[in-house]
C-alpha positions in Angstrom: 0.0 0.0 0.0 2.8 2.4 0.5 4.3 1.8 -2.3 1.5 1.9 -4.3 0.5 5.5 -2.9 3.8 6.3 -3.2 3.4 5.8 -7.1 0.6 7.7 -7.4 1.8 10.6 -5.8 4.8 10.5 -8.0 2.5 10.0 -11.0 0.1 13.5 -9.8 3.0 15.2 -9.2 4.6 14.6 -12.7 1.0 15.4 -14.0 0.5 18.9 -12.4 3.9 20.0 -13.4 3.3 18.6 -17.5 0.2 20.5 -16.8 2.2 24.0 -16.0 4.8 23.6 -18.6 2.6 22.7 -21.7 0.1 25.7 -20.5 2.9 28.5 -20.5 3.9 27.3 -23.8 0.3 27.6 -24.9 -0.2 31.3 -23.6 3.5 32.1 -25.0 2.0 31.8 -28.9 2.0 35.3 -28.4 -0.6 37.4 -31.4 -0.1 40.2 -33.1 -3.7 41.5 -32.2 -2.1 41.1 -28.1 -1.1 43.8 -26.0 1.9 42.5 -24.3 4.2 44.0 -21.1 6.3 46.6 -21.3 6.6 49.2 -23.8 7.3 47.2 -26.8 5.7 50.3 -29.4 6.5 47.8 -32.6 4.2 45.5 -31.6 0.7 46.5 -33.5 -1.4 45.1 -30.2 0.6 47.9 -28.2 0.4 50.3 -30.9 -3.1 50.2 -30.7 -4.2 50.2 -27.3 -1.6 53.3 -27.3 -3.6 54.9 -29.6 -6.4 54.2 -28.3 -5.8 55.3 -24.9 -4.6 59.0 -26.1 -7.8 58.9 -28.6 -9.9 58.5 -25.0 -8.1 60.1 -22.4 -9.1 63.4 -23.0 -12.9 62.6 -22.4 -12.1 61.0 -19.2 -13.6 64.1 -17.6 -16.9 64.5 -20.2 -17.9 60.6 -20.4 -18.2 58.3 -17.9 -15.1 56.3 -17.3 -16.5 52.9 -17.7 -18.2 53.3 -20.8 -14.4 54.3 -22.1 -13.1 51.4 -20.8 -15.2 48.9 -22.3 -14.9 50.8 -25.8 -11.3 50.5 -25.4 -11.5 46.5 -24.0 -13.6 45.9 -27.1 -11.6 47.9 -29.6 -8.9 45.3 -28.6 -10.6 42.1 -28.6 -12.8 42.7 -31.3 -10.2 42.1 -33.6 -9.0 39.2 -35.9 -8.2 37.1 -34.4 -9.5 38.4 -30.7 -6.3 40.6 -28.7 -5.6 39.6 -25.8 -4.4 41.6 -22.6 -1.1 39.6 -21.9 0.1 39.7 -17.8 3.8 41.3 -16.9 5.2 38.2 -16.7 4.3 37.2 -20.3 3.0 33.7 -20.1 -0.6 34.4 -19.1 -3.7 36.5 -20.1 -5.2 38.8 -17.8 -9.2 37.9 -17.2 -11.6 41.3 -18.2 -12.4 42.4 -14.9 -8.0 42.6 -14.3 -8.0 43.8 -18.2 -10.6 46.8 -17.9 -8.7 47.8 -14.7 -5.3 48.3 -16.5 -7.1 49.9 -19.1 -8.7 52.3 -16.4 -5.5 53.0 -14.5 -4.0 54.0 -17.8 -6.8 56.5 -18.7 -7.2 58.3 -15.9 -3.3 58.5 -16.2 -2.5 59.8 -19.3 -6.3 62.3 -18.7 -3.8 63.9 -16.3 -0.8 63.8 -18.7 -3.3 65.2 -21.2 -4.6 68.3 -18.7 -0.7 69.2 -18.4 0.0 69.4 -21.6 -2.6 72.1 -22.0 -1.5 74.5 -19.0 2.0 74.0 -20.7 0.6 74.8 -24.1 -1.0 78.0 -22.4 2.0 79.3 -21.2 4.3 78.8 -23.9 1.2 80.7 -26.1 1.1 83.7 -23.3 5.0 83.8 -23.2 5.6 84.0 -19.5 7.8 81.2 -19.0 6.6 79.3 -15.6 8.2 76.4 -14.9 6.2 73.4 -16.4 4.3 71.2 -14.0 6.2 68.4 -12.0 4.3 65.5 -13.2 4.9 65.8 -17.0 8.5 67.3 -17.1 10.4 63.9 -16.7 14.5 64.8 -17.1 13.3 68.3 -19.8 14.4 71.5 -18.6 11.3 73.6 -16.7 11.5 76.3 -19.2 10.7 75.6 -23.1 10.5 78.9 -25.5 11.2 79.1 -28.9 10.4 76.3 -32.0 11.4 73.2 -30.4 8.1 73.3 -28.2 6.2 70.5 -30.2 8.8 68.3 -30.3 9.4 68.6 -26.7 6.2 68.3 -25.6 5.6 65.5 -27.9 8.4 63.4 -26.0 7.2 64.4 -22.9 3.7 62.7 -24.1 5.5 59.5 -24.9 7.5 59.0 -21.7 4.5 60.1 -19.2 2.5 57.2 -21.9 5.0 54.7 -21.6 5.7 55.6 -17.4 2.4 55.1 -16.9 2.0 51.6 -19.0 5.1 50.3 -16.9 3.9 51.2 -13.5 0.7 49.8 -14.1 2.2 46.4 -15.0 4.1 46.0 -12.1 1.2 47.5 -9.8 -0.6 45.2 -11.5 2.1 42.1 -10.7 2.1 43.5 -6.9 -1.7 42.4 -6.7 -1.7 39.4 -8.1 1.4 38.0 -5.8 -1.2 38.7 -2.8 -1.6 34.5 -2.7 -4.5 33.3 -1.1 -4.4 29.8 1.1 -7.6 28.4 -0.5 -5.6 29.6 -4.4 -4.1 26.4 -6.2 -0.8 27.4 -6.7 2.0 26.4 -9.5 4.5 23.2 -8.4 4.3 20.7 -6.1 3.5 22.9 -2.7 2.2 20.2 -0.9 1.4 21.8 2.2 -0.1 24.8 0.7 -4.4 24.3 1.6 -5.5 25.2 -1.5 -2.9 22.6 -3.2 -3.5 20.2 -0.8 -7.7 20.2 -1.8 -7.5 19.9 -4.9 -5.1 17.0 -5.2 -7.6 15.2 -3.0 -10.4 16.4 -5.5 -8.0 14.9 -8.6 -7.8 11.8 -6.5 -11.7 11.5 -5.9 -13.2 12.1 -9.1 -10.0 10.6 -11.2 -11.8 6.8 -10.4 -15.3 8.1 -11.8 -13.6 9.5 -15.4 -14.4 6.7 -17.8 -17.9 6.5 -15.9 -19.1 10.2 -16.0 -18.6 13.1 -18.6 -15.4 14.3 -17.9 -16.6 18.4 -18.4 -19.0 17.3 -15.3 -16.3 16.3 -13.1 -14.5 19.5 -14.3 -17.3 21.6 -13.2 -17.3 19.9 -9.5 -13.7 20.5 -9.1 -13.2 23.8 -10.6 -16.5 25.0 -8.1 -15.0 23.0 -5.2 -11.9 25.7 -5.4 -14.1 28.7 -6.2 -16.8 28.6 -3.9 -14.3 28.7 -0.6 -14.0 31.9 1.1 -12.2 33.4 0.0 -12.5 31.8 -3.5 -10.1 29.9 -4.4 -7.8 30.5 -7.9 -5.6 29.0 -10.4 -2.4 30.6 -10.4 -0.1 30.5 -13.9 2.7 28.7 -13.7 4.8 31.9 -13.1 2.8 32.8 -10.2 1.8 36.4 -11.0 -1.8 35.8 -13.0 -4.7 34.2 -12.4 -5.9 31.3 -15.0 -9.1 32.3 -16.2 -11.7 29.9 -16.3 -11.4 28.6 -19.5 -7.7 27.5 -18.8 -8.5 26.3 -15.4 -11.0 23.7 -16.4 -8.5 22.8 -19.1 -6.0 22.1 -16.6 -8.1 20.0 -14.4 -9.5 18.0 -17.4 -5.6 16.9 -18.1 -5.0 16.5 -14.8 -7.9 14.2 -14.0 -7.3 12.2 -17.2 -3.6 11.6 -16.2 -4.8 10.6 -12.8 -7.2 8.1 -14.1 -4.7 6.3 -16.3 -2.2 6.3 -12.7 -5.3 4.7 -11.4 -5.8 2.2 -14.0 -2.2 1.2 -13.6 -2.2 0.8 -9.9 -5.0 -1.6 -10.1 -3.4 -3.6 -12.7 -0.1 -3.7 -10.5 -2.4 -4.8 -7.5 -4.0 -7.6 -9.0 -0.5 -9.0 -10.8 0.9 -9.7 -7.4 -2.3 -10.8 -5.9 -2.6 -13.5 -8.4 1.2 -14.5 -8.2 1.3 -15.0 -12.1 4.7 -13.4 -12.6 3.5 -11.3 -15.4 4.7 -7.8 -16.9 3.8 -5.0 -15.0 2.6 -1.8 -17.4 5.0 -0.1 -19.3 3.4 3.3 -17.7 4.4 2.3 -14.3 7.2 0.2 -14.1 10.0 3.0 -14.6 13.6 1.6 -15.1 12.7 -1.6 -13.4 12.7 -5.3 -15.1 9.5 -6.3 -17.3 9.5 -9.4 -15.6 9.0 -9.5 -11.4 8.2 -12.7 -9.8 8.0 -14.2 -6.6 9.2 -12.3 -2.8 11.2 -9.5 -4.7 7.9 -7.8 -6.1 7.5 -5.9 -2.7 11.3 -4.4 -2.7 10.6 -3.5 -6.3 7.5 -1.9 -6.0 9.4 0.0 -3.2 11.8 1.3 -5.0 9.8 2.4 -7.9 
């Protein structure tokens, strides 16, 4: 029996890491409709949502803000094929509700940038030469007179643009490292409560898979770690994002599969030795070890395997 569990812990823990590698490759197929971290301004995702967010920011004050927001989220994702909103780390996507707050952050940002360029504007127009306001100046010099105004105040636009994008990523990374206990977290963190739950859920329902529709079993272990309180969430494999629910349920659904065929496999091994035949143990389970065990050594070789 120890040994046996032994194997299957093994086999789940194998499983859940698979799971973590194959799902940041997945989210790394980065598009060009995506708006990814950082200030990358060649990418055309970033382009646009730059663009978009100077289009908007200066009705921040006029419309209401959420009504912005979800023209902005929309102008993104309506595209071909859908862009995504891509976390700082760059191997997950944000869900809307964290999308719609980055876009929100950035327009109330850049509304401000937006406000000081006009009282700079102003006073270059009523040549009195007051120092330019604090939060738009960067490393310029506080007084600008003369022709090289536009360009100036046209790099000042960028860098206030691109501060802002970049703060708001790594704001945005601060939150998200706030770890829950009842959160499934990426590795083998045994210990860790929300871990711990739903390894036991993999190994309850992994039994019924060839018996019930596998989305159903999904659905009862993706609500088991949701409804907790707090609810419970699927962190990437990079630990700063939160799987949304889509790749959640497809990370269970491998997982439980997996654990049904570590299943299958035990019970094989189980009733090998009780019958005493001497025959081959599954290729899936038997490691490095012989084909063939027979006889008193099954035990230590189960052991060691």
């Amino acid at each position: 029996d120890i040994a046996l569990r032994t194997l299957a812990d093994r086999a789940l823990a194998q499983v859940v890491q698979q799971d973590h590698q194959s799902n940041a490759l997945e989210i790394f197929e980065i598009r060009e409709t995506d708006v990814r971290p950082g200030n990358r301004r060649k990418h055309p995702g970033n382009a646009l949502y730059k663009d978009l967010i100077r289009k908007f920011a200066p009705e921040v004050d006029k419309t209401e803000t959420n009504a912005l927001v979800t023209r902005v989220y929309e102008s993104i994702t309506d595209q071909d094929p859908p862009g995504r909103f891509i976390n700082p780390a760059g191997d997950a996507v944000l869900s809307q509700d964290q999308a719609q707050k980055k876009i929100g952050k950035c327009l109330k940002a850049a509304s401000l940038s937006a406000v000081g360029k006009q009282k700079i504007a102003s006073t270059l127009k009523a040549g009195a030469g007051q120092s330019l306001p604090q939060n738009v100046t960067g490393g310029a010099s506080d007084q600008m007179r003369g022709p090289k105004n536009d360009i100036a105040l046209r790099t000042l636009a960028d860098r206030a643009l691109a501060q802002v994008v970049q703060q708001d990523h790594q704001s945005n990374a601060l939150e998200i490292f706030e770890i829950r206990e009842t959160d499934v977290r990426p590795g083998n963190r045994r210990k860790h409560p929300g871990n711990a739950l739903y390894k036991d859920l993999i190994r309850k329902f992994a039994p019924e898979v060839d018996k019930t529709e596998t989305n159903a079993l999904v659905t009862r272990v993706y609500e088991s770690i949701t409804d907790q309180d707090p609810p419970g969430r699927f962190i990437n494999p990079a630990g700063d994002a939160v799987l949304s629910q889509d790749q959640a349920q497809k990370k269970i659904g491998k997982c439980l599969k997996a654990a049904s065929l570590s299943a299958v496999g035990k019970q094989k091994i189980a009733s090998t030795l009780k019958a005493g035949a001497g025959q081959s143990l599954p290729q899936n389970v038997t490691g490095g070890a012989s084909d063939q065990m027979r006889g008193p050594k099954n035990d230590i070789a189960l052991r060691t395997l």
